[in-house]
MIDOFI-807166 format. One record per residue (C-alpha): z, y, x; residue number from 1; chain. Coordinates in Angstrom, 3 decimals. Each point is the difference from the previous one (the first is absolute). Example, Ala and Ser with C-alpha at 12.3 -4.5 7.8 and 13.67 -1.06 7.14 Angstrom:
2
NODE	z	y	x	drenza	torkol
NODE	7.800	-4.500	12.300	1	A;
NODE	-0.660	3.440	1.370	2	A;
// end
This chain:
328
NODE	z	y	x	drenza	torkol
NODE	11.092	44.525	72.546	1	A;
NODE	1.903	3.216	1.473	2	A;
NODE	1.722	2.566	-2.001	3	A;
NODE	1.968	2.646	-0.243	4	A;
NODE	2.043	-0.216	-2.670	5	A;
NODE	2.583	2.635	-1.620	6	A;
NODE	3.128	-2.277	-1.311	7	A;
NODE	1.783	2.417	-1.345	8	A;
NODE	-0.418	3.537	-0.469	9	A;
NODE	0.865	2.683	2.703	10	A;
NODE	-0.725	-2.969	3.104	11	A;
NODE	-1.750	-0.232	2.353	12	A;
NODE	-3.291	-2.377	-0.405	13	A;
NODE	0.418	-3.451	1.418	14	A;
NODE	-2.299	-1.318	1.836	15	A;
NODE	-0.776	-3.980	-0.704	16	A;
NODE	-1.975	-2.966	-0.647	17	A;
NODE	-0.311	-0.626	-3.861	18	A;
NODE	-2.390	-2.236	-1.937	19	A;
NODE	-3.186	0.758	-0.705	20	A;
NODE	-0.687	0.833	-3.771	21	A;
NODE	-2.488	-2.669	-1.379	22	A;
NODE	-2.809	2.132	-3.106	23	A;
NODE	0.155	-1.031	-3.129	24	A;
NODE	-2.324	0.670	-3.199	25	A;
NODE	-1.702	3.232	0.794	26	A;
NODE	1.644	0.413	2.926	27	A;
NODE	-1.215	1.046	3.590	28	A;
NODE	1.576	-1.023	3.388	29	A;
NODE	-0.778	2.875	2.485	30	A;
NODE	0.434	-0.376	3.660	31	A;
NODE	1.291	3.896	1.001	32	A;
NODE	-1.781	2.012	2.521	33	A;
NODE	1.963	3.065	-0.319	34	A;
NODE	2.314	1.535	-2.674	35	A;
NODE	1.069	4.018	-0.587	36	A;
NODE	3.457	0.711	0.173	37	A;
NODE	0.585	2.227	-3.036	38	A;
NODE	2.996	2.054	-0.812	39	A;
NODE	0.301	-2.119	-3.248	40	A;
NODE	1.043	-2.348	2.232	41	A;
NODE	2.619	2.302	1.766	42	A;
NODE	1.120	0.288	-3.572	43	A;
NODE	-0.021	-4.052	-0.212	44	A;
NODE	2.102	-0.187	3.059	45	A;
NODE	2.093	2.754	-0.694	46	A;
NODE	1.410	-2.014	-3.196	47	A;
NODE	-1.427	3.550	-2.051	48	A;
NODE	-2.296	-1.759	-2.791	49	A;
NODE	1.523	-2.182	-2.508	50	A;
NODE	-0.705	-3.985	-0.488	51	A;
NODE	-1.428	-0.409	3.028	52	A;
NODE	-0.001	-3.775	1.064	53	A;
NODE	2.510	-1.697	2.131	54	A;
NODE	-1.287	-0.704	2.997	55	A;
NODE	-3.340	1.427	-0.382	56	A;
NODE	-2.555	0.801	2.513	57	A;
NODE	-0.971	3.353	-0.514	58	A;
NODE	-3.710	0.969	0.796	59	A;
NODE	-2.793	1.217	-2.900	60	A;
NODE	-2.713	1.525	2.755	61	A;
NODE	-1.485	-3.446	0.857	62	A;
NODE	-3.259	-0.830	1.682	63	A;
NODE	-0.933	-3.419	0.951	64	A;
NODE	-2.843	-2.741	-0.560	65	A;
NODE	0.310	-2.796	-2.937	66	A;
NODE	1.237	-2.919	1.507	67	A;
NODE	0.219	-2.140	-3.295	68	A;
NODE	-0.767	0.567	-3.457	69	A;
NODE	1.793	-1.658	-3.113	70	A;
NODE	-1.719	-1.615	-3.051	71	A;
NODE	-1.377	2.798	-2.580	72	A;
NODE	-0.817	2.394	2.901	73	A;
NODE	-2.972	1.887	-0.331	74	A;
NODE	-1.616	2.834	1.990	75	A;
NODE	1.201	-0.609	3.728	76	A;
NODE	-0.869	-2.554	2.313	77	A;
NODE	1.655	-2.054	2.925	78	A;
NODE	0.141	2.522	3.346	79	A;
NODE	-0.678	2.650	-2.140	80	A;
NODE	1.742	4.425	1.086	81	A;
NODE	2.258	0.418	-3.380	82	A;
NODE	2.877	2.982	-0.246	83	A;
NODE	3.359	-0.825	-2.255	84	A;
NODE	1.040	3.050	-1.532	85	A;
NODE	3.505	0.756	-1.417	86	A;
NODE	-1.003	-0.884	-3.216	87	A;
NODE	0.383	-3.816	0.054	88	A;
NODE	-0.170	-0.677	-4.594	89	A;
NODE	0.164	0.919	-2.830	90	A;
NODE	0.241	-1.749	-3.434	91	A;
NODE	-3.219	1.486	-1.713	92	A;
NODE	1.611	0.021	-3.326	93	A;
NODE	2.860	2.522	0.104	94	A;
NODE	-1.392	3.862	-1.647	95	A;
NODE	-0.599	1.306	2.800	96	A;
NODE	-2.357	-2.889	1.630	97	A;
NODE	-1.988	-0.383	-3.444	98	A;
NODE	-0.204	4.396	0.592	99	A;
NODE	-1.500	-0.597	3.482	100	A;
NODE	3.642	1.293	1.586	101	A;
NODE	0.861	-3.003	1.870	102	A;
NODE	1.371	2.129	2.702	103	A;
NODE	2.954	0.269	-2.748	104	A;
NODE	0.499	-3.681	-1.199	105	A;
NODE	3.501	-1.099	-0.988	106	A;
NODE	-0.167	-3.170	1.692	107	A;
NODE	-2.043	0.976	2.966	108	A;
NODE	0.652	-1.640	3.400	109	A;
NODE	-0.653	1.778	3.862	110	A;
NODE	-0.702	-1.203	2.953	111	A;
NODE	2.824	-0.063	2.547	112	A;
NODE	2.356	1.023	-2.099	113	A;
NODE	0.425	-2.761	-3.091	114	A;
NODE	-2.655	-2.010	1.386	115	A;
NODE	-0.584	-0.900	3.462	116	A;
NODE	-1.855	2.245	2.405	117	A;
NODE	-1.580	0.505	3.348	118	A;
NODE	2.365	-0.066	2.887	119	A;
NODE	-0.946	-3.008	0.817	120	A;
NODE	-2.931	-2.581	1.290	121	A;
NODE	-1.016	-1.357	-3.804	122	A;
NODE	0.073	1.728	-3.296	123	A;
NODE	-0.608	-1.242	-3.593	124	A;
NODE	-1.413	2.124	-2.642	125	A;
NODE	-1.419	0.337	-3.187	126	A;
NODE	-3.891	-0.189	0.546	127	A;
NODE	-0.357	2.087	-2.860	128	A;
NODE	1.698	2.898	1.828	129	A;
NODE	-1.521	-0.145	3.070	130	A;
NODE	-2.273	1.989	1.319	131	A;
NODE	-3.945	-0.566	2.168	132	A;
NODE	0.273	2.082	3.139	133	A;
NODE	-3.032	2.107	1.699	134	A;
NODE	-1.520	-0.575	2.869	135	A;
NODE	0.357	2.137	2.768	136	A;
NODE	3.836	0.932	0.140	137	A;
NODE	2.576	-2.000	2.118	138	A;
NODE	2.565	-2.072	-1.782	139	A;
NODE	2.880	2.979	0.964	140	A;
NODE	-2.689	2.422	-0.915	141	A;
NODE	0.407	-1.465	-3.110	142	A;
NODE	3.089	-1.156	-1.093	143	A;
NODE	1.643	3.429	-0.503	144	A;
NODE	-2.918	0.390	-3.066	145	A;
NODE	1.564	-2.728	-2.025	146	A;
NODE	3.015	2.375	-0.562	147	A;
NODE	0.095	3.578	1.646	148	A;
NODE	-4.153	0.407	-0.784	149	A;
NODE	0.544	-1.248	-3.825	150	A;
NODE	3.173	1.503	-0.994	151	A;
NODE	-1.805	2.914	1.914	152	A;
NODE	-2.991	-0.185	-2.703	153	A;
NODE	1.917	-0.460	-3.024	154	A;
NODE	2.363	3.252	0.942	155	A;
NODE	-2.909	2.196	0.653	156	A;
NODE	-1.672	-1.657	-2.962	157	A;
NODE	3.237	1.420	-1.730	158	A;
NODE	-0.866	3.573	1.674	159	A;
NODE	-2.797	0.259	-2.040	160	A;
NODE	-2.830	2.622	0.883	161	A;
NODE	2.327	1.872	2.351	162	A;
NODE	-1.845	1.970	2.567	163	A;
NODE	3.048	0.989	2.272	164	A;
NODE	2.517	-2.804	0.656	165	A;
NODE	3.000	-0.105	1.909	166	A;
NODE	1.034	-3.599	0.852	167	A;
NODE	3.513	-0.344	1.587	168	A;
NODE	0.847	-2.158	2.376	169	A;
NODE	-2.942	-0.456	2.334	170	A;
NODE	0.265	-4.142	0.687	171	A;
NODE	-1.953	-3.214	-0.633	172	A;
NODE	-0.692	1.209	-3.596	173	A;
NODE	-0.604	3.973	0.123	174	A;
NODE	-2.286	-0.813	3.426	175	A;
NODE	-2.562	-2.454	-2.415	176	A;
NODE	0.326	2.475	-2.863	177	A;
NODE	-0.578	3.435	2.273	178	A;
NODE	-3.157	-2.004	0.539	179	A;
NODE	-1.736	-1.188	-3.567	180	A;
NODE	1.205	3.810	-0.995	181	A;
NODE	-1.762	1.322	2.692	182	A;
NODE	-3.393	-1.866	-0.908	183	A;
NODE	0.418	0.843	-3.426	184	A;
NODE	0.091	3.606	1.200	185	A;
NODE	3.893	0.920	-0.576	186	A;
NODE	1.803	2.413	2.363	187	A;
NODE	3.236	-1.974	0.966	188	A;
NODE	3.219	1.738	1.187	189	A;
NODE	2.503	-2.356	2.200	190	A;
NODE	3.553	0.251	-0.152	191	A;
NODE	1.600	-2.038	2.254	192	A;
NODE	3.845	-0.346	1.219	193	A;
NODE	1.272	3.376	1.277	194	A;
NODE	-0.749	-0.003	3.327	195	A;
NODE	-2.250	-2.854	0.508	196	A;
NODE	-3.014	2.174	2.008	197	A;
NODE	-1.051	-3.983	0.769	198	A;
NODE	-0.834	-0.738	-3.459	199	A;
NODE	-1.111	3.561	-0.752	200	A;
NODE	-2.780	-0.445	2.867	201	A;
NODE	-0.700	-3.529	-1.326	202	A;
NODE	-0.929	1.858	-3.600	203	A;
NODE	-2.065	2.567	1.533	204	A;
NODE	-2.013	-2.313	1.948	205	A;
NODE	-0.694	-1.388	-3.256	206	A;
NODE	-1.464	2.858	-1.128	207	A;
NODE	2.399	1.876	-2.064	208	A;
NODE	0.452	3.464	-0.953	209	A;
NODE	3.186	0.558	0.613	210	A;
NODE	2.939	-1.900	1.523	211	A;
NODE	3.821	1.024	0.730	212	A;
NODE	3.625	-1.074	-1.219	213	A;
NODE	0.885	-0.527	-3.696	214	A;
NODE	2.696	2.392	0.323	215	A;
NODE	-3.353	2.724	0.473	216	A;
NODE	-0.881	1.231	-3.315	217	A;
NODE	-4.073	-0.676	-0.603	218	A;
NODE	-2.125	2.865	1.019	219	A;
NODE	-1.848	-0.055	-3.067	220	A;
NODE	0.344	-1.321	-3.460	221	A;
NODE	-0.593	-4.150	0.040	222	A;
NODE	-1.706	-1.046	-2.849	223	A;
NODE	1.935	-3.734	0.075	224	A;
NODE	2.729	-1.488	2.099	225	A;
NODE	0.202	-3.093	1.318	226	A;
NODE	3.395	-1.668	1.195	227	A;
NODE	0.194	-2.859	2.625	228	A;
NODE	3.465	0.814	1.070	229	A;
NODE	2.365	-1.403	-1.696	230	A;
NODE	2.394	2.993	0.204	231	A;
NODE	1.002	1.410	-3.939	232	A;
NODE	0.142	3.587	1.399	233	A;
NODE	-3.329	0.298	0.496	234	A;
NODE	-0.782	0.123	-3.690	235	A;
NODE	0.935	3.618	-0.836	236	A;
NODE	-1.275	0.655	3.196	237	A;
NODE	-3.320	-1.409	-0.833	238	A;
NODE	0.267	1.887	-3.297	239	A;
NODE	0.388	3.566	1.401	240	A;
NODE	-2.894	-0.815	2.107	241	A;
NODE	-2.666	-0.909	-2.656	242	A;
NODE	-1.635	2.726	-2.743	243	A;
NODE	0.192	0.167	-3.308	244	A;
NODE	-1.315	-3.302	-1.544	245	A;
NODE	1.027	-1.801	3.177	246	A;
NODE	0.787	-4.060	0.325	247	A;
NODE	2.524	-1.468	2.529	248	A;
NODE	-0.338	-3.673	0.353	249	A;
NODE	2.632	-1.880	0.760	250	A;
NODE	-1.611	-3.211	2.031	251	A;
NODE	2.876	-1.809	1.539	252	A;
NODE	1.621	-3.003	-1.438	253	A;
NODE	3.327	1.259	1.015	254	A;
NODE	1.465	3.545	0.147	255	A;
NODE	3.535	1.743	1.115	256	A;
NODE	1.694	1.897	-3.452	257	A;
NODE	-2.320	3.310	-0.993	258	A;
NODE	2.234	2.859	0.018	259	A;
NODE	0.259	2.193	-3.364	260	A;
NODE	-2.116	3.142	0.003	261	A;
NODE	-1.074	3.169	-1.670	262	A;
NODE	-2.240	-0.865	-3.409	263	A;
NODE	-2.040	3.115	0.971	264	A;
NODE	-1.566	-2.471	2.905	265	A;
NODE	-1.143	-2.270	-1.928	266	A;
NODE	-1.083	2.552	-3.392	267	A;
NODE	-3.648	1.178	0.681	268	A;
NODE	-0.991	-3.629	-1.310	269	A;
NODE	0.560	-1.220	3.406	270	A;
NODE	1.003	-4.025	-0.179	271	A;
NODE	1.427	-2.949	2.109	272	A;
NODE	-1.205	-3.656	-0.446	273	A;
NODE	0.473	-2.704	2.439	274	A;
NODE	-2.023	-2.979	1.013	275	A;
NODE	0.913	-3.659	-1.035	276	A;
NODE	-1.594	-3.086	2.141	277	A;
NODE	-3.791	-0.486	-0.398	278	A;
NODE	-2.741	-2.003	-1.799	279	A;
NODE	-2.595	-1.731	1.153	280	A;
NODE	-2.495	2.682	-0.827	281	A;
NODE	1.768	2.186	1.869	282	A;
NODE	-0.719	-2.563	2.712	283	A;
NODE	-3.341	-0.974	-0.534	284	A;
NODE	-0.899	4.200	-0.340	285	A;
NODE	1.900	1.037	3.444	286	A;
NODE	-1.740	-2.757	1.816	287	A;
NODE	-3.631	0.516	-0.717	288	A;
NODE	0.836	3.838	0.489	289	A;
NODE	2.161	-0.241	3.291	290	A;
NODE	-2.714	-2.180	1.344	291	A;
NODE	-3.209	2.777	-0.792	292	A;
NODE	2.141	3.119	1.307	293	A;
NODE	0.975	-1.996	2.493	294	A;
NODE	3.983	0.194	0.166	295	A;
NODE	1.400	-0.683	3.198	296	A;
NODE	3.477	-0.336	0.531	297	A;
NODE	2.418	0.408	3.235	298	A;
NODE	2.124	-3.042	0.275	299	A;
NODE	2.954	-0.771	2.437	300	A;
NODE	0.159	-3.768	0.565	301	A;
NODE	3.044	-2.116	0.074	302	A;
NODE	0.243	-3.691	0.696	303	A;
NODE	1.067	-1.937	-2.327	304	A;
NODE	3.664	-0.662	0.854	305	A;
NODE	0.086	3.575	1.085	306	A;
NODE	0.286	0.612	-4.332	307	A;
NODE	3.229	1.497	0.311	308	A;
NODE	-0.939	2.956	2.712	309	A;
NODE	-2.653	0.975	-1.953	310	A;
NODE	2.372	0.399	-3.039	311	A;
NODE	2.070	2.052	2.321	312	A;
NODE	-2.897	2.302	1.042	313	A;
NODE	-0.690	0.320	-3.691	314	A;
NODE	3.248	1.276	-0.902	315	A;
NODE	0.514	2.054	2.970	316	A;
NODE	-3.168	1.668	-0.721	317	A;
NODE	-1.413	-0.496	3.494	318	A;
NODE	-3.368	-1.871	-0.555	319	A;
NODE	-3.342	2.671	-0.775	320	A;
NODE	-2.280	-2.400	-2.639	321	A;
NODE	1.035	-3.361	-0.835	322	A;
NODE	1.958	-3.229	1.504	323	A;
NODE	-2.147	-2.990	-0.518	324	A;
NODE	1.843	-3.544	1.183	325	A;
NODE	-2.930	-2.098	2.154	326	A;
NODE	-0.006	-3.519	-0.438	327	A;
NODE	-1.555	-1.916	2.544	328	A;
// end
């Protein structure tokens, strides 16, 4: 099959034939239609996350059909739409599986980064971790749910009942988000890169209250914060901007060094908590709602082999919605 496939951490992907994984027990072999480019993966790539295999193809936003099922597999069917989230195991036995936490297991295992992911023609996963797909979305459509949409959910899960949120960053993630807030009846407040009138038009066509740099301070007191950008400064920021009682979630895997800052922004009973991975009720939850509402996402395709521009666009901050690698 072709790959692209990171050999060693700050490289460019390589492009090549490799063999085609064979399922096992429980396992499903997934022909991919189309996989999100994430910035987990920039993270991946950029040799920033710890104990990531070597080589490894990154990729945990995967849509394709079932192309072969292993013995013990139960649920799914040959030719069958599945997604392969970033969560690709977990033992079950550890404290926090047996507490429903599986998002937390100590010997968990992700997709595209210590497993095998979706840059590539084939993927093998756990069927137990995969996910039935709706009707009536296009495989891009779809493939940024499997990551930006659920880590989306579980960080405005973490909000709470916050009426007024300010999500910053205004990407692949904050675009799903602004939209399950929105039917849920939340005013959302966009902060995007200083500057960036593109994505600041993209969030208002959305429907947002209010969009403009994160160096603006909010025009009126958030109730919760929510941080896609993976930039540390933006903490106390996000803390002068909510009230009293305010939450800032932290929902990136990955984040540059928070800078030190006054207690009195955080007194008031104001708190930070971050988001860790996902479980598959998460999953199961964000699906059946996305699909109702309906969430639509705005996708830029890539080919393919074109794996590494899209990573570039990514990090440059050029792309408004999501990169989503087509397979043909």
């Amino acid at each position: 099959m072709l790959a692209m496939v990171l050999r060693s951490p700050r490289g460019a992907l390589d492009c090549q034939r490799v063999a085609d994984p064979v399922a096992g027990a429980g396992q499903v072999l997934v022909r991919v239609h189309a996989c999100g480019v994430c910035r987990t993966d920039l993270h991946v790539v950029d040799g920033e996350l710890p104990g990531a295999r070597s080589p490894v193809i990154p990729g945990h936003e995967i849509v394709g059909t079932v192309a072969a099922l292993g013995s013990d597999v139960a649920g799914f069917s040959i030719g069958q739409r599945v997604g392969i989230p970033w969560l690709a195991w977990t033992c079950g036995r550890c404290r926090y599986c047996v507490a429903g936490r599986e998002n937390l297991c100590d010997a968990a295992r992700f997709t595209g980064y210590t497993v095998d992911g979706g840059y590539a023609e084939l993927a093998l996963a756990d069927a137990r971790y995969c996910f039935a797909l709706p009707d009536g979305f296009s495989n891009e459509e779809l493939a940024p749910w499997l990551c930006a949409g659920l880590i989306g959910y579980r960080a405005l899960r973490k909000a709470g009942d916050a009426r007024r949120i300010g999500l910053y960053g205004f990407g692949a993630a904050a675009h799903i988000v602004a939209q399950v807030a929105r039917h849920q009846g939340r005013e959302i407040h966009a902060f995007t890169r200083p500057g960036d009138h593109a994505a600041q038009s993209f969030a208002r066509g959305l429907g947002v209250a209010w969009a403009g740099g994160s160096d603006t301070p909010a025009t009126v007191p958030l109730d919760a914060a929510i941080l896609f950008a993976p930039v540390g400064a933006l903490v106390p920021k996000a803390l002068a901007d909510v009230a009293k009682g305010g939450t800032v979630v932290c929902a990136g895997i990955h984040m540059s060094d928070i800078p030190s800052f006054a207690y009195a922004r955080l007194w008031h009973e104001r708190r930070i908590v971050s988001v860790a991975n996902l479980t598959r009720r998460d999953g199961e939850e964000f699906i059946a709602l996305a699909a109702r509402i309906p969430v639509r996402t705005s996708v830029v395709p890539y080919p393919l082999p074109a794996a590494n521009d899209a990573l570039r666009d990514l990090r440059e901050g050029t792309l408004t919605g999501a990169a989503v690698l087509v397979v043909p």
